[in-house]
C-alpha positions in Angstrom: 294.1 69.3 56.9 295.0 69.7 53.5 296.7 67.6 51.2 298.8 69.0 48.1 297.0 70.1 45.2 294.2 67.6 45.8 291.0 70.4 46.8 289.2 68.6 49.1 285.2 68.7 48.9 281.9 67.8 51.0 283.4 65.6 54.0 286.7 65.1 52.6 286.3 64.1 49.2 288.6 64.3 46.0 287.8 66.6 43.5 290.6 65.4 41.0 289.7 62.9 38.6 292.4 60.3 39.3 292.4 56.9 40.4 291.9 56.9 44.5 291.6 53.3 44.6 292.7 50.2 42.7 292.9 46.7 44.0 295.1 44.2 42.1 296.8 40.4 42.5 300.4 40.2 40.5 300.2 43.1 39.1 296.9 42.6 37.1 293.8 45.2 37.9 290.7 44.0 39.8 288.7 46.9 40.4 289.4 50.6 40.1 287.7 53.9 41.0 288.1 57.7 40.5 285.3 58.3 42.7 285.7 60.8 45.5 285.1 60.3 49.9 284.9 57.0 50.6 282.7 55.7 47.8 285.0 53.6 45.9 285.1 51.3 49.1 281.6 51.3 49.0 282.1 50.4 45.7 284.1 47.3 46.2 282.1 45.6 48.6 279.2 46.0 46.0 281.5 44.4 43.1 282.4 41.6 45.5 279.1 40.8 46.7 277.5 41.2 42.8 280.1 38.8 41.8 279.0 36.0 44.5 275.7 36.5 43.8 275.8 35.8 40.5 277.3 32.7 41.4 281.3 33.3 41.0 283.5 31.7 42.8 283.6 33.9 46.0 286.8 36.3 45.2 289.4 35.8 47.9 291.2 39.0 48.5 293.8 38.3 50.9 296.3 37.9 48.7 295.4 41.2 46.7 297.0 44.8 47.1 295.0 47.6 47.3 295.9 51.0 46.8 294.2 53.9 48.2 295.3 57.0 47.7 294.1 58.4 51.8 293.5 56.0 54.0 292.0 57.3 57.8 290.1 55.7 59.9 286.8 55.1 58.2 289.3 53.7 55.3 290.9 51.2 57.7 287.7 49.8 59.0 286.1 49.1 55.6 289.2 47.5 54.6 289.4 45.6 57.3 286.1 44.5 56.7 286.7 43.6 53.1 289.2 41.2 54.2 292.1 43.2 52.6 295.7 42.1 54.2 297.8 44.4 52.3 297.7 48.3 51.5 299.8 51.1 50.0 298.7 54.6 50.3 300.1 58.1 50.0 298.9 59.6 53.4 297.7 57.5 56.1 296.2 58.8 59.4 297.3 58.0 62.6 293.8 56.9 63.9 293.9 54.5 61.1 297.4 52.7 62.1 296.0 50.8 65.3 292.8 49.0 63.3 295.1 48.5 60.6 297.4 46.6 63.1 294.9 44.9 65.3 293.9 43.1 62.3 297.6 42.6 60.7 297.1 44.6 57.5 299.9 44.9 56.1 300.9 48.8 55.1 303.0 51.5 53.7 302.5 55.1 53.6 304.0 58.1 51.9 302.9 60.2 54.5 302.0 59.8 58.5 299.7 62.4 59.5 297.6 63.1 62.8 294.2 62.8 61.6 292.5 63.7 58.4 289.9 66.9 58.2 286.3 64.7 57.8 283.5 64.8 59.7 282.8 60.4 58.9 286.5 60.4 60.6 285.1 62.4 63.9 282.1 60.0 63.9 283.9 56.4 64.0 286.8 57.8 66.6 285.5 55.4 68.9 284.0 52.6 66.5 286.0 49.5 66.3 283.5 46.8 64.8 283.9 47.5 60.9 280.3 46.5 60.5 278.8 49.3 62.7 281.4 51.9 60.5 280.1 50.4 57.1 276.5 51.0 58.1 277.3 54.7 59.3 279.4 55.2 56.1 276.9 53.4 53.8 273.7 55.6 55.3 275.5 58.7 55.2 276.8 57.8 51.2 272.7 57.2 50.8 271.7 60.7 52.4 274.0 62.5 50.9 273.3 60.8 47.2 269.7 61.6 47.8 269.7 65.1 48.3 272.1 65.7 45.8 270.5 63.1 42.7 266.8 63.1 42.8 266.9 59.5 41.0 268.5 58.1 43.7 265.7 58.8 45.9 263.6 55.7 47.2 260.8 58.9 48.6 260.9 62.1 47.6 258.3 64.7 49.4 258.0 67.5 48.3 256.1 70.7 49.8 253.2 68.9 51.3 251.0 70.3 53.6 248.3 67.9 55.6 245.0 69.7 57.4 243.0 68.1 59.6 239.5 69.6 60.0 240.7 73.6 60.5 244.3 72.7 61.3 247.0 72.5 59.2 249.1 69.4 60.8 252.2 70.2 58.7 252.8 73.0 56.5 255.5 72.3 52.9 257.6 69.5 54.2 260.3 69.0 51.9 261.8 65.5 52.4 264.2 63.0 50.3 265.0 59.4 51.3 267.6 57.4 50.0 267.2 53.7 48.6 268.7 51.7 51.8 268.7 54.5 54.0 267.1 54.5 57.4 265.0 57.6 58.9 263.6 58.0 62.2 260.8 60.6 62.7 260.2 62.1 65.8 258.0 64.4 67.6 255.4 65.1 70.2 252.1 63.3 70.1 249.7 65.0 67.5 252.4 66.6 65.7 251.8 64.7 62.3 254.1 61.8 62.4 251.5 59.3 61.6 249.9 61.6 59.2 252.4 61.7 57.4 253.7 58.6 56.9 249.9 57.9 56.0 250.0 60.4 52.9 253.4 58.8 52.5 251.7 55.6 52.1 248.8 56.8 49.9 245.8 56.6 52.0 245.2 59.9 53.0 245.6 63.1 50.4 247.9 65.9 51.0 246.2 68.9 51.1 249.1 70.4 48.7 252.2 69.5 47.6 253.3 65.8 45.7 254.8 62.5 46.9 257.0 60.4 44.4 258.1 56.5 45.1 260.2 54.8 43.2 257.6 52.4 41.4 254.6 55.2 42.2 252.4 53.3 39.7 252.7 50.2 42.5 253.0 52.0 45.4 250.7 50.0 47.6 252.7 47.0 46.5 256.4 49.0 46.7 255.6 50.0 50.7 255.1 48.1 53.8 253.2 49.6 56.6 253.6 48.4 60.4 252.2 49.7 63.5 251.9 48.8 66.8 249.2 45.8 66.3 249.2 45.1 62.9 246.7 42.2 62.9 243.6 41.9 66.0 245.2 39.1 68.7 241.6 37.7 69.0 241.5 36.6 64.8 242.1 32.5 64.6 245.2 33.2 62.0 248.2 31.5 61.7 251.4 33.3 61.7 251.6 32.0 57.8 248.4 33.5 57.1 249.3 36.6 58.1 252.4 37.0 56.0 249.8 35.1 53.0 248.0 38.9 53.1 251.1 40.3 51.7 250.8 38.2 48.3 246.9 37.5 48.5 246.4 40.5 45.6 249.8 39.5 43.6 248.5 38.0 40.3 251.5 35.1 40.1 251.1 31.1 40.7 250.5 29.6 43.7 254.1 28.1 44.0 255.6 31.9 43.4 253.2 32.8 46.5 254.4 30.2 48.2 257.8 31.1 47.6 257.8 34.8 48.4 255.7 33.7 52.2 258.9 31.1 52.5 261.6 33.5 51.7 260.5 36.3 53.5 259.7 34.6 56.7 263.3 33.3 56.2 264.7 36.5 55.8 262.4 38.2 58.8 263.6 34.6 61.2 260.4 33.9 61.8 259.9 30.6 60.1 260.0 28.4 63.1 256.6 30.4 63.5 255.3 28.8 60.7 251.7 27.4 62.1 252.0 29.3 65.6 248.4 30.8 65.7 249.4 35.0 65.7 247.5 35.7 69.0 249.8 33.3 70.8 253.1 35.1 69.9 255.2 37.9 71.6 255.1 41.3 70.6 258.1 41.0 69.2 257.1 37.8 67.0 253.9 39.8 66.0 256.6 42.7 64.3 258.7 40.3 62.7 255.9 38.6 61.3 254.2 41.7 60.2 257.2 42.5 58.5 257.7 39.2 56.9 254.3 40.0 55.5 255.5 43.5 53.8 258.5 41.6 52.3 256.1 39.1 51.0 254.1 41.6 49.3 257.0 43.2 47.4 258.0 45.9 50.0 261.0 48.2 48.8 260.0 50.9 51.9 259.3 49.8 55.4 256.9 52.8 56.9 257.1 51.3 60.7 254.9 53.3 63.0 256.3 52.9 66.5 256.9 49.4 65.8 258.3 48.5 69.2 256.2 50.7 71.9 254.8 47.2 73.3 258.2 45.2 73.6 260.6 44.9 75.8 264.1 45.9 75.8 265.1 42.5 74.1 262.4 42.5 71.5 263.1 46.6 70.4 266.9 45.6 70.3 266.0 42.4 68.1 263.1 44.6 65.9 265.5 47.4 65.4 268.8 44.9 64.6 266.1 43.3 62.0 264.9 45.9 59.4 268.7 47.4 59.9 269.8 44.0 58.6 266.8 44.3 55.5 268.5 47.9 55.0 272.2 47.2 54.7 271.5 43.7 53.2 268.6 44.2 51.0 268.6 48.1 50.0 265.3 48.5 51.8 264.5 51.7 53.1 263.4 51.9 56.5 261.1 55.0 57.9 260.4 54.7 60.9 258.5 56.9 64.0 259.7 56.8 67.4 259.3 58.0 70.7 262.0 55.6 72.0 264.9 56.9 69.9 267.4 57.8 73.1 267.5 53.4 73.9 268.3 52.7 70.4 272.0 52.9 68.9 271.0 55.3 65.9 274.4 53.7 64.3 273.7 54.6 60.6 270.6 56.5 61.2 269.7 59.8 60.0 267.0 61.5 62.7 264.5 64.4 61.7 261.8 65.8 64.2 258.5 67.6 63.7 257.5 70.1 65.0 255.4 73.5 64.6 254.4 72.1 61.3 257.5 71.6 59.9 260.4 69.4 59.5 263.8 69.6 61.2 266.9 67.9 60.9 268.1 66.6 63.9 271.2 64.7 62.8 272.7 63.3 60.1 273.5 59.6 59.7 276.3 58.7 62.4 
């Protein structure tokens, strides 16, 4: 529906410039935000978050108001998420009443209505964990940004064509990934998936057309490539070794090297793999040591290339959970080619396919 004289805009944002969200405690401002959709929720988290990591005092909200001016169901799930125990808003959507009560936020409304006319809305119907719905709304704020503000774009591609001997593999694929956002690529077999996440990665040439990274001039350093069997099961290496390649080139000190291996096999849970010699770990130990390694090495961009065609269906559910965490944690942006897309919850994922040469969206982040 529509509300007033407020014009509503791509997925049910605000076009008006007034405040659609403040949050306050006794009547003093905390945060505030004209920005349209659901972006000054976004918003908060981030100013919560940057303020505890630059070592604030964690900032309770419980006792805070917040006012936002529509609040559906998307709304009620980040807020519940947030912490929030207390809301005012002008129109509230019936979807949104039963998370707000299950979780004994506090509310008044100006206005009851059935459901609010956004397609985010439609997606979470059905979503009650407000983790899942900040992923799906975070990935599709990241899409969206990218295609609209080219410097937002962790990889933009743009009209490349790739040829193989006398074939021409893909013909001007136009393609823009968000910072944070995660892709999947699909297709059949020989359709250019690997080839392009190749010229993506800058070891093979585009036969026309440009690809930018954020940090071009470092992109070997800025992107993390994975396959299936990243390292041969038959070399004596150490799982430490392995993740060591990622900072062997970096020119820093031994103790920074030593620090980057550390923290990233903390941040990939693979530490207790420490002196584990590689070819005696699972398939799904290899990936998250292979990805430990591309976080070692500086890695903004995960290029994963069917990363979990040799695991079982505990390992892909623990490989996929992991560079989702990187994502939404870390602002990493995950590409990643698939066969096995229909077992995975694509939660927060936006899926393209190739095919004929070309690129097709398939669906949006959801």
């Amino acid at each position: 529906m529509r509300f007033g004289g407020d014009e509503q805009t791509n997925d049910g944002a605000l076009a008006n410039g007034a405040v659609v969200l403040r949050l306050s405690r006794n009547g003093v401002d905390l945060f505030s935000s004209a920005r349209p959709w659901l972006h000054p929720l976004l918003d908060l988290s981030r100013f919560l978050a940057a303020r505890e990591e630059g070592g604030a005092r964690r900032e309770s909200v419980a006792d805070c108001e917040l006012y936002d001016k529509i609040i559906g169901r998307a709304a009620a799930l980040l807020i519940v998420r947030l912490g929030i125990r207390s809301v005012q808003t002008e129109i509230l959507s019936r979807r949104a009443m039963p998370v707000l009560d299950a979780h004994a936020v506090a509310w008044r409304a100006t206005t009851v209505v059935d459901r609010i006319d956004c397609r985010t809305e439609d997606l979470l119907a059905d979503v009650v964990d407000p983790n899942a719905a900040y992923r799906l709304v975070s990935a599709r704020a990241r899409a969206a940004l990218a295609q609209s503000d080219p410097a937002s774009c962790a990889l933009h591609v743009e009209n490349v064509s790739i040829v193989r001997g006398e074939r021409t593999v893909l013909r001007d694929v136009h393609l823009r990934v968000g910072r944070g956002e995660k892709l999947l690529i699909t297709g059949a077999n020989g359709a250019g998936k690997t080839s392009l996440l190749k010229v993506i990665l800058g070891t093979v040439a585009p036969a026309a057309g440009t690809v930018h990274v954020t940090g071009q001039d470092e992109r070997a350093a800025r992107i993390g490539y994975v396959n299936q069997e990243s390292v041969p099961v038959t070399f004596p290496i150490s799982a430490r070794e392995v993740v060591a390649i990622g900072v062997a080139a970096v020119r820093t000190s031994r103790r920074e090297k030593r620090r980057r291996i550390t923290e990233a096999m903390h941040s990939t849970r693979c530490a207790v793999l420490v002196d584990r010699m590689y070819g005696t770990l699972s398939g799904g130990e290899k990936q998250r040591v292979a990805i430990a390694r591309c976080l070692a090495q500086g890695a903004r961009m995960l290029l994963l290339d069917e990363p979990t065609a040799s695991l079982d269906a505990e390992g892909k559910r623990d490989l996929v959970a992991l560079v989702e965490r990187l994502a939404d944690e870390q602002e990493i942006t995950v590409v990643m080619v698939t066969h096995e897309f229909d077992a995975m919850d694509r939660t927060g994922w936006r899926h393209v396919a190739i095919a004929d040469g070309s690129l097709h969206p398939l669906e949006a982040a959801r």
